[in-house]
VODRENVO-884816 format. One record per residue (C-alpha): residue in three letters; x, y, z. Coordinates in nm, 3 decimals, m for minus. Each point is the difference from the previous one (the first is absolute). Example, Ala and Ser with C-alpha at 12.3 -4.5 7.8 and 13.67 -1.06 7.14 Angstrom:
% residues 2
rest	px	py	pz
ALA	1.230	m0.450	0.780
SER	0.137	0.344	m0.066
***
This chain:
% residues 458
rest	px	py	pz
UNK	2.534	m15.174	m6.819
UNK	0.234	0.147	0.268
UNK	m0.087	0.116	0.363
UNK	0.108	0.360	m0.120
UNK	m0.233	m0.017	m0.268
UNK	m0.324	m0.175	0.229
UNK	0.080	0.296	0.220
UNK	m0.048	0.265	m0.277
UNK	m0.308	m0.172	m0.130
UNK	m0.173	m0.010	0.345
UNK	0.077	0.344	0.089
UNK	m0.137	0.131	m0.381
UNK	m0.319	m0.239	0.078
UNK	m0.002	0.207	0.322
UNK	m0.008	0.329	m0.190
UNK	m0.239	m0.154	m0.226
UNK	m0.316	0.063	0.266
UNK	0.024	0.355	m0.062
UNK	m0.193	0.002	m0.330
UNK	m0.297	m0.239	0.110
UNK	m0.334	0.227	m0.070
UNK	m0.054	0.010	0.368
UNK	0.309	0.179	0.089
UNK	m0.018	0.236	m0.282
UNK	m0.352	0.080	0.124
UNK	0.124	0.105	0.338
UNK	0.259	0.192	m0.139
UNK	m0.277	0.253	m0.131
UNK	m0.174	m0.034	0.318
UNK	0.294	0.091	0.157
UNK	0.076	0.322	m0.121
UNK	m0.390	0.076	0.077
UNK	0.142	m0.063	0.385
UNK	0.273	0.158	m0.029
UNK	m0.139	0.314	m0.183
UNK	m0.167	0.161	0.355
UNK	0.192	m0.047	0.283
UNK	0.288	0.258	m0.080
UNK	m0.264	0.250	m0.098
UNK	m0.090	0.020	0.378
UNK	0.313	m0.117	0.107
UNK	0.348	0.116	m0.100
UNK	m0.095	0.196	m0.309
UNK	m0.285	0.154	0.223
UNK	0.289	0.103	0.292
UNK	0.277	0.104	m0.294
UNK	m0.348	0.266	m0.093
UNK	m0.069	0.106	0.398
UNK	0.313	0.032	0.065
UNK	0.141	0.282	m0.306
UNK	m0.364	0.137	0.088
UNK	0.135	0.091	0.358
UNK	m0.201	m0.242	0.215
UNK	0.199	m0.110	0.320
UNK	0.195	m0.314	m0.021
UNK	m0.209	m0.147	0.321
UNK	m0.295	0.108	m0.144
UNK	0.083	m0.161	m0.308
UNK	0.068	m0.370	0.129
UNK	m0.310	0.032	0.249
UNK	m0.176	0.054	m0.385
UNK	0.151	m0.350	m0.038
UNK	m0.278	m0.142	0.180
UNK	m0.229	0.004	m0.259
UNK	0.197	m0.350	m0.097
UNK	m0.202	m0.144	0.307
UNK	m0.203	m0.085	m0.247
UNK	0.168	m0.302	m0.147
UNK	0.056	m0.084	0.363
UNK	m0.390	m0.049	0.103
UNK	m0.133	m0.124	m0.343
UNK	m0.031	m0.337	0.137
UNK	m0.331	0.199	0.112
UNK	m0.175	m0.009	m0.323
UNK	0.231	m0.296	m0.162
UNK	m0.361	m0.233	0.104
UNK	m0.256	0.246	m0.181
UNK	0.227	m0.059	m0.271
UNK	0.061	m0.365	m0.020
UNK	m0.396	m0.039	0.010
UNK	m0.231	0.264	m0.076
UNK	m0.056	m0.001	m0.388
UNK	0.011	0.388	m0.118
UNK	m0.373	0.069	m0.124
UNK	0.055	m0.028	m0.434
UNK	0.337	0.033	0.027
UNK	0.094	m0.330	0.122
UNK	m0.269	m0.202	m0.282
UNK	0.199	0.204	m0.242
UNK	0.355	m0.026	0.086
UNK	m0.003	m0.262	0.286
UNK	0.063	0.008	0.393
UNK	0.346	0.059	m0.014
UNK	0.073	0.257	m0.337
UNK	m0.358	0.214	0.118
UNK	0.189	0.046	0.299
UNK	0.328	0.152	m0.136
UNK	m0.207	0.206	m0.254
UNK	m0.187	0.175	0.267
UNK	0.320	0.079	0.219
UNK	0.197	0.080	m0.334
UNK	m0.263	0.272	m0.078
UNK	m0.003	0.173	0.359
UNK	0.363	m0.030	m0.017
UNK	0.016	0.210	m0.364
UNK	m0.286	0.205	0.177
UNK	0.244	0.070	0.337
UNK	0.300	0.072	m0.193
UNK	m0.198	0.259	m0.234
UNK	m0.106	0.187	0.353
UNK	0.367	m0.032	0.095
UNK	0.095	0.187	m0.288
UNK	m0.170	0.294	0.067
UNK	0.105	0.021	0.380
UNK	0.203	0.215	0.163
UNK	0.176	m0.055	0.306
UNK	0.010	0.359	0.064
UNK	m0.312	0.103	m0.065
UNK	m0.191	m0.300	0.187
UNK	0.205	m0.256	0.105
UNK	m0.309	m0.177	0.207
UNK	m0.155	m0.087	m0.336
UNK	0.296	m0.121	m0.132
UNK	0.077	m0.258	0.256
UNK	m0.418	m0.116	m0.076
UNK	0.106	m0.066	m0.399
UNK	0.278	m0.167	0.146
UNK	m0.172	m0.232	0.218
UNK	m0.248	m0.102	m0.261
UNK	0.279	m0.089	m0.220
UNK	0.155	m0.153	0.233
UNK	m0.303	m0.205	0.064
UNK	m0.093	m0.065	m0.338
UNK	0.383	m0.091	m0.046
UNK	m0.043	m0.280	0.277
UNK	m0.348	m0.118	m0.120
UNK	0.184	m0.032	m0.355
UNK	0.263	m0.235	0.136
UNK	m0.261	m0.189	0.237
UNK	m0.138	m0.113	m0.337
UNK	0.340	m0.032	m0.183
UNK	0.135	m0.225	0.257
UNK	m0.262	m0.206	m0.002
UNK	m0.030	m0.043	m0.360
UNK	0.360	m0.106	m0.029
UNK	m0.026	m0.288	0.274
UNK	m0.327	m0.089	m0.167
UNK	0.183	m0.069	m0.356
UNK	0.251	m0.163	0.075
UNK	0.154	m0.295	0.199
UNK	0.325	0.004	0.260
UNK	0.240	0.001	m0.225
UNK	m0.034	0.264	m0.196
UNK	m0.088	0.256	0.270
UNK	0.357	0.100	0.031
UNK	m0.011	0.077	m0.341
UNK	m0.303	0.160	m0.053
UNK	0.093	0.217	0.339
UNK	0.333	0.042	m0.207
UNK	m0.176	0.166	m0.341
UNK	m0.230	0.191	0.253
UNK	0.269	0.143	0.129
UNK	0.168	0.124	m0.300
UNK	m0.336	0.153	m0.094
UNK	m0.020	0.171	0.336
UNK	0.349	0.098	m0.018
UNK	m0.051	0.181	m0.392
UNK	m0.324	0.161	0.125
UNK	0.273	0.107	0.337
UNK	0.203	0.178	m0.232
UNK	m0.328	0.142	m0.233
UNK	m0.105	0.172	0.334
UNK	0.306	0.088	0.106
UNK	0.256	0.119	m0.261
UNK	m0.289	0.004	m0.190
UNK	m0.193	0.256	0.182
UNK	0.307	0.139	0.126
UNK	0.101	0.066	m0.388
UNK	m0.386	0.163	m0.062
UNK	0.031	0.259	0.285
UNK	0.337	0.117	m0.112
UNK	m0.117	m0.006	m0.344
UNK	m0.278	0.220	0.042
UNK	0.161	0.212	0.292
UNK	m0.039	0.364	m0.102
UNK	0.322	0.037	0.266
UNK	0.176	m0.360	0.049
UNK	0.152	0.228	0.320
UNK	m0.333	0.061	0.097
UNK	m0.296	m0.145	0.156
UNK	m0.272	m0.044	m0.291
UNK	m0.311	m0.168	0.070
UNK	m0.098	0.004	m0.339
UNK	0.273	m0.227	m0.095
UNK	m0.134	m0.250	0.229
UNK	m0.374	0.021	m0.102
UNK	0.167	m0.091	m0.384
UNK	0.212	m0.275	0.164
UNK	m0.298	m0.195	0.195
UNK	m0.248	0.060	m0.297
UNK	0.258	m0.210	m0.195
UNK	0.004	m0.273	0.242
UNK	m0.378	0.036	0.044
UNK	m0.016	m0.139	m0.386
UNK	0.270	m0.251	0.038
UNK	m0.227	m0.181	0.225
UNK	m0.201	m0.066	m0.332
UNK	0.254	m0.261	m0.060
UNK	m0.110	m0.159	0.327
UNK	m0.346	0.018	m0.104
UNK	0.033	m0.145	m0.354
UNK	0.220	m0.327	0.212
UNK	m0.336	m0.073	0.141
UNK	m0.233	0.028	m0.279
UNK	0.273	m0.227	m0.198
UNK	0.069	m0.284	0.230
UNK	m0.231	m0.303	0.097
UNK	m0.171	m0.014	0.314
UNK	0.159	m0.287	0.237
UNK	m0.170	m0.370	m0.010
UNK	m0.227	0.031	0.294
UNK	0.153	m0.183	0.306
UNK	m0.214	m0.308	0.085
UNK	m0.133	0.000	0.335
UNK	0.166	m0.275	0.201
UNK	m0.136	m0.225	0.272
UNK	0.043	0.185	0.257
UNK	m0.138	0.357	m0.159
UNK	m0.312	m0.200	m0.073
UNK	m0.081	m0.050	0.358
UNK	0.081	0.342	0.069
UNK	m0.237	0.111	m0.275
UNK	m0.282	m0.219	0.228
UNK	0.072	0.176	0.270
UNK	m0.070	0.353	m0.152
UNK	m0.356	m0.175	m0.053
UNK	0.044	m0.101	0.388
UNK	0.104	0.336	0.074
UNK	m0.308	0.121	m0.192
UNK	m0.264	m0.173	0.172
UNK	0.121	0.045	0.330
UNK	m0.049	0.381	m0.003
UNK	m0.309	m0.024	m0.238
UNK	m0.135	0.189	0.284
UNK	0.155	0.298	m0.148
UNK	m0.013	0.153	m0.336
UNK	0.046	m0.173	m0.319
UNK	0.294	0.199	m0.112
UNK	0.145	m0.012	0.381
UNK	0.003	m0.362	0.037
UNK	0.157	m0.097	m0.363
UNK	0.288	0.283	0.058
UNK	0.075	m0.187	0.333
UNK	0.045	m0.357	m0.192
UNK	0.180	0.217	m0.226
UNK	0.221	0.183	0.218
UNK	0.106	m0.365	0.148
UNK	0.111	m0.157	m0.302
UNK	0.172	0.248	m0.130
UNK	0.138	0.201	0.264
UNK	0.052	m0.257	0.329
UNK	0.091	m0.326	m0.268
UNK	0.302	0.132	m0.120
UNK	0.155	0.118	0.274
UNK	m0.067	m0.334	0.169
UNK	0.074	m0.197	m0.277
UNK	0.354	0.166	0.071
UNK	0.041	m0.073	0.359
UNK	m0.175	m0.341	m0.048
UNK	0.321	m0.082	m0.228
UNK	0.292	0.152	0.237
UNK	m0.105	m0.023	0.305
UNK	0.195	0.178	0.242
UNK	0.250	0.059	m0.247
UNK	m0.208	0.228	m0.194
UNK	0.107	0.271	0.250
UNK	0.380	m0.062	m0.135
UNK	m0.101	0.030	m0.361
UNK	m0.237	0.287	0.061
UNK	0.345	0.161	0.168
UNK	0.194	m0.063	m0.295
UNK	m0.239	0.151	m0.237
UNK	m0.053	0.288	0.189
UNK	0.417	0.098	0.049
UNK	0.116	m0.152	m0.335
UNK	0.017	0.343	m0.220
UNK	0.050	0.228	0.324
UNK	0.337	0.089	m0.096
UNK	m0.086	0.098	m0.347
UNK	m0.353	0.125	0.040
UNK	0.132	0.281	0.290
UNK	0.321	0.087	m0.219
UNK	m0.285	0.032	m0.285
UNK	m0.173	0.254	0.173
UNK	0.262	0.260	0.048
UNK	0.230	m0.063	m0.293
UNK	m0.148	0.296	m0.220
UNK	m0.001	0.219	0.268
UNK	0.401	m0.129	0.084
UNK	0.090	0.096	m0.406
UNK	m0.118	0.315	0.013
UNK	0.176	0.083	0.372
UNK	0.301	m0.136	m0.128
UNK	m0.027	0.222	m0.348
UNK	m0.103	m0.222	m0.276
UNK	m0.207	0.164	m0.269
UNK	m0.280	m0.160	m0.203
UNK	0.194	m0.067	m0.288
UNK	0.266	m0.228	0.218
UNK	m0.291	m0.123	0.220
UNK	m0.173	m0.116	m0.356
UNK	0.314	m0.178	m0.201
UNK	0.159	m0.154	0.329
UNK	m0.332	m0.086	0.231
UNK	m0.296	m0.009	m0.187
UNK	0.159	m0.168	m0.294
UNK	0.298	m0.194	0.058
UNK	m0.082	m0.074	0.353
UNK	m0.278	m0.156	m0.155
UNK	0.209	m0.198	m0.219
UNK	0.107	m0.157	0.253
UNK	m0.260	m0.088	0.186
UNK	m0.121	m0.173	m0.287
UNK	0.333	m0.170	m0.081
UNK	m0.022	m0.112	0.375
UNK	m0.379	m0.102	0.005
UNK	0.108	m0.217	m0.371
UNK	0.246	m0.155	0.197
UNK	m0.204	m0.068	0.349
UNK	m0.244	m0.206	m0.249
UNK	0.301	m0.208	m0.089
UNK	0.149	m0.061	0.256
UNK	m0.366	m0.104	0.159
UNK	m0.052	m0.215	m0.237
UNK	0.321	m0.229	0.041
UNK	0.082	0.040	0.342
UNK	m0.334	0.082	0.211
UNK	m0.166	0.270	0.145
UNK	0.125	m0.016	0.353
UNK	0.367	0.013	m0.070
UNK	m0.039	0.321	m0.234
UNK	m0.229	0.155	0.218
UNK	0.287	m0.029	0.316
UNK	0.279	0.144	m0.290
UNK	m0.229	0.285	m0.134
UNK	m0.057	0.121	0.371
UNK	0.338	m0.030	0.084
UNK	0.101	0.181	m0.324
UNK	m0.258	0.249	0.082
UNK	0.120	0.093	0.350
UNK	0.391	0.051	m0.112
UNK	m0.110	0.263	m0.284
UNK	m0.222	0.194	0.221
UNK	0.301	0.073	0.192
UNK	0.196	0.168	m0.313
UNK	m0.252	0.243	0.031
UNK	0.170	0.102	0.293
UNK	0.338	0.101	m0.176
UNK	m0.139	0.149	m0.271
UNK	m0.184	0.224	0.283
UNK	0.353	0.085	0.073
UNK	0.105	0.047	m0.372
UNK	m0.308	0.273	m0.052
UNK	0.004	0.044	m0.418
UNK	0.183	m0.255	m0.190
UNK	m0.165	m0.114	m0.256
UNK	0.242	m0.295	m0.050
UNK	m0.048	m0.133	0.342
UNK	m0.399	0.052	m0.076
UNK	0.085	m0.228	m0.249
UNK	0.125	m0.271	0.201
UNK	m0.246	0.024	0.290
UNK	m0.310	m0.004	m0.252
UNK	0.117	m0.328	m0.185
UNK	0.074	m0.204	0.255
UNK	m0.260	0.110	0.230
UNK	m0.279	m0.065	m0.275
UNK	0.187	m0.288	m0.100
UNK	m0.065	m0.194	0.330
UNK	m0.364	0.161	0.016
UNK	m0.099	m0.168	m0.282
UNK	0.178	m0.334	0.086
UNK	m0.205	0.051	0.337
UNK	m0.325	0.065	m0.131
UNK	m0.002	m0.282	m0.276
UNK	0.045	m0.234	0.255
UNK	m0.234	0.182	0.266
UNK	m0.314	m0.055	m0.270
UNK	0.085	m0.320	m0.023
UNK	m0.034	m0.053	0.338
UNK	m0.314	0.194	0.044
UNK	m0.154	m0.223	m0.232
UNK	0.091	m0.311	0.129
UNK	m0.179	0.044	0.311
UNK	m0.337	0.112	m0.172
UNK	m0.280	m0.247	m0.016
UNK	m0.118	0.065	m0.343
UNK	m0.367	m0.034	0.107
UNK	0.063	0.338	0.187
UNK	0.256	0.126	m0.216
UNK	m0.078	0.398	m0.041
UNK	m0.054	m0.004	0.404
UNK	0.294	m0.183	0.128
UNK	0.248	0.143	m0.266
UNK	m0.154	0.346	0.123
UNK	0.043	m0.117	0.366
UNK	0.379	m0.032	m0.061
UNK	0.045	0.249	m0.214
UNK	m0.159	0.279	0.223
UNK	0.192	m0.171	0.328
UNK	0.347	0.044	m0.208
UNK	m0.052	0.383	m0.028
UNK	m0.240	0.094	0.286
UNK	0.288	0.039	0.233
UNK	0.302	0.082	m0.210
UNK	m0.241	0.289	m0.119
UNK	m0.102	0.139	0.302
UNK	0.335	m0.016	0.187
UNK	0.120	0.200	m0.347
UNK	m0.200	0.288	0.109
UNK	0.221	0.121	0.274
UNK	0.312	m0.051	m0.235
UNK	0.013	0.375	m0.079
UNK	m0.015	0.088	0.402
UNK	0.266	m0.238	0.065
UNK	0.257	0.146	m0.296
UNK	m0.071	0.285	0.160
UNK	0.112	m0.090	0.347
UNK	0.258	m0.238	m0.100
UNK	0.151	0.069	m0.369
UNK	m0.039	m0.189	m0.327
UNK	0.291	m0.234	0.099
UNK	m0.131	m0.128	0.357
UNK	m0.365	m0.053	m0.213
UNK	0.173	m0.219	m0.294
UNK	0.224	m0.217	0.278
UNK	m0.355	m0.044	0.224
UNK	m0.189	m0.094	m0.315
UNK	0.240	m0.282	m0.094
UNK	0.016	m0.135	0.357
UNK	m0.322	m0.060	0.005
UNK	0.013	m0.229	m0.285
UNK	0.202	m0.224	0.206
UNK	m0.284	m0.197	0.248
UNK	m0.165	m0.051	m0.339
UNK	0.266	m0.288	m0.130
UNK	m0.056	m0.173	0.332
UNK	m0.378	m0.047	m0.078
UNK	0.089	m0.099	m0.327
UNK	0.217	m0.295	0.157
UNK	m0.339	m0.056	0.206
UNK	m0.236	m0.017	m0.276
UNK	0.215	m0.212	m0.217
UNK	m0.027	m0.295	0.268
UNK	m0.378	0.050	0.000
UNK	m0.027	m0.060	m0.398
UNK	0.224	m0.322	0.061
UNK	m0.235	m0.127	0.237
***
């Protein structure tokens, strides 16, 4: 057989990890993820905004994302307190995502019926317990997927997540985008009634989310290693040194120690010093993309775009593309490491953020839209494929839902509060000075790439 034909084999034996059940499963999952976070994001700002509310208002709302910044916070209750009947009828991890995949149908309902103008304080309350149903959701779904599976299919599985994220994307997007013009009494017009018929739709579509969890098996229970054993004798330790106090006091203390202090020292006990340069990395990897992601709806509908242009090119073939580009990231992963495509897709992500810029200059052309979406979401999902795969290298799987949520919440915690000033600094400054500052500071992060690919050689 010839080279050429080797080659072919080996890259269709590549493509072949897509259908293993695991990665289908996580492609379900996925758009359960991905259903929420535009709802209170960009779908949420595209609403405030033709309702009138002020553009610095509007990414100050943002802040209700700060959830999926501190979730590390609750990440321990949920990688070991057992939900009472829920968990000995589902299991630890899918009583979990049932629980957050009801309040999250339950915050989206209470959404619909909002009004920004009306009472906008109650709004941004439905939004934060989405929001924090949202991260609790992917606390559990993260954890589930490094639970199933070993190293190498993570890139894929992160790959088929991805593409479910990125469908549900364009459900809550175009989707709801579509559903408020639909029912619009005047599409000229602000209409809240449209938008109570557009988030009672994606209220139901969460059903789908909720059906993925009463389908799928619950995750082989991870066998305590030697080291978790000992910890597990000194929560009895812990217990009888404050027997003093009461009962409850003294077994939430052992508690509290194994699985809130074990994790996060089971993490420096590994890296050392050079924790502090991963930590960095994590926490300025997406900074480019997650500010830019912030203000984009607000930027369409400055520069002109209607919902009909913002649906086909954004919300659906922007989407497309991120796909296309998280497909590939899995790929390329899988043959040539993480490391290397995690230096490319930052790289890649950096340059596009700065054709923002121009088309800032441009103000409506939908052809240059065009352009700027699909290569932008392109390298975004090269970027993020890789990203996961990262993530979940460095997780201990004893500790999985914590750590994962540790990194997770450190990669968006400051991106997503240094977003909330965006709208006061397009103000001072202009769209094009806030697209060129954006990509710049993707630029430090390929240097602590470079530094965190000679700790994993070590």
């Amino acid at each position: 057989m010839s080279s050429v034909n080797q080659q072919a084999e080996s890259w269709l034996d590549s493509l072949k990890i897509y259908l293993h059940p695991r990665a289908v499963t996580l492609f379900f999952l996925g758009f359960s993820s991905g259903l929420p976070i535009l709802l209170v994001f960009g779908t949420l700002s595209f609403w405030l905004r033709e309702a009138g509310v002020e553009r610095s208002l509007i990414t100050y709302f943002s802040w209700v994302g700060l959830a999926y910044g501190f979730k590390w916070l609750w990440a321990p209750l949920i990688d070991r307190f057992p939900l009472p009947l829920l968990s000995t009828l589902l299991g630890r991890r899918r009583s979990w995502l049932f629980l957050s995949q009801l309040l999250l149908i339950g915050g989206l309902s209470g959404l619909a019926f909002a009004d920004p103008l009306q009472n906008l304080q109650a709004m941004a309350l439905l939004a934060v317990l989405v929001a924090f149903s949202s991260a609790t959701q992917d606390i559990v779904i993260d954890a589930y997927r490094i639970e199933s599976a070993g190293e190498r299919l993570q890139a894929a599985m992160a790959a088929t997540y991805m593409a479910g994220y990125r469908i549900a994307m364009i459900v809550a997007g175009a989707g709801a985008l579509a559903l408020a013009s639909w029912f619009s009494n005047a599409p000229s017009e602000y209409d809240p009634s449209s938008w109570r018929y557009a988030y009672l739709g994606m209220a139901s579509l969460m059903l789908i989310g909720l059906a993925t969890t009463l389908i799928v098996k619950e995750p082989k229970a991870v066998p305590m290693d030697a080291e978790t054993l000992t910890q597990q004798q000194e929560i009895i330790r812990y217990s009888k040194r404050y027997a003093h106090l009461p009962a409850w006091t003294a077994k939430f203390i052992g508690w509290a120690y194994i699985a809130i202090i074990c994790p996060f020292a089971d993490f420096i006990k590994r890296y050392g010093q050079q924790a502090l340069i991963i930590l960095a990395l994590i926490g300025t990897y997406r900074i480019s993309d997650v500010i830019l992601g912030i203000i984009a709806n607000v930027f369409y509908v400055d520069m002109g775009f209607t919902k009909e242009e913002i649906a086909q090119i954004i919300k659906i073939y922007g989407v497309i593309m991120t796909i296309v580009g998280a497909g590939v990231g899995g790929i390329l992963v899988n043959r040539f490491g993480v490391m290397k495509i995690l230096f490319l897709g930052a790289l890649m992500v950096a340059l596009t953020n700065l054709l923002f810029a121009w088309l800032a200059t441009l103000g409506h052309n939908t052809q240059a839209l065009t352009l700027v979406i699909s290569l932008d979401n392109l390298s975004g999902g090269i970027a993020t494929a890789a990203f996961v795969a990262y993530l979940s290298s460095l997780t201990n799987i004893q500790y999985s839902a914590t750590q994962y949520a540790l990194f997770s919440s450190v990669m968006l915690l400051f991106p997503k509060f240094l977003g909330g000033f965006s709208g006061g600094f397009v103000d001072q400054f202009g769209y094009e000075w806030f697209f060129i500052s954006v990509a710049l500071l993707g630029l430090p992060v390929l240097v602590l790439v470079w530094l965190a690919a000679k700790i994993n050689k070590q």
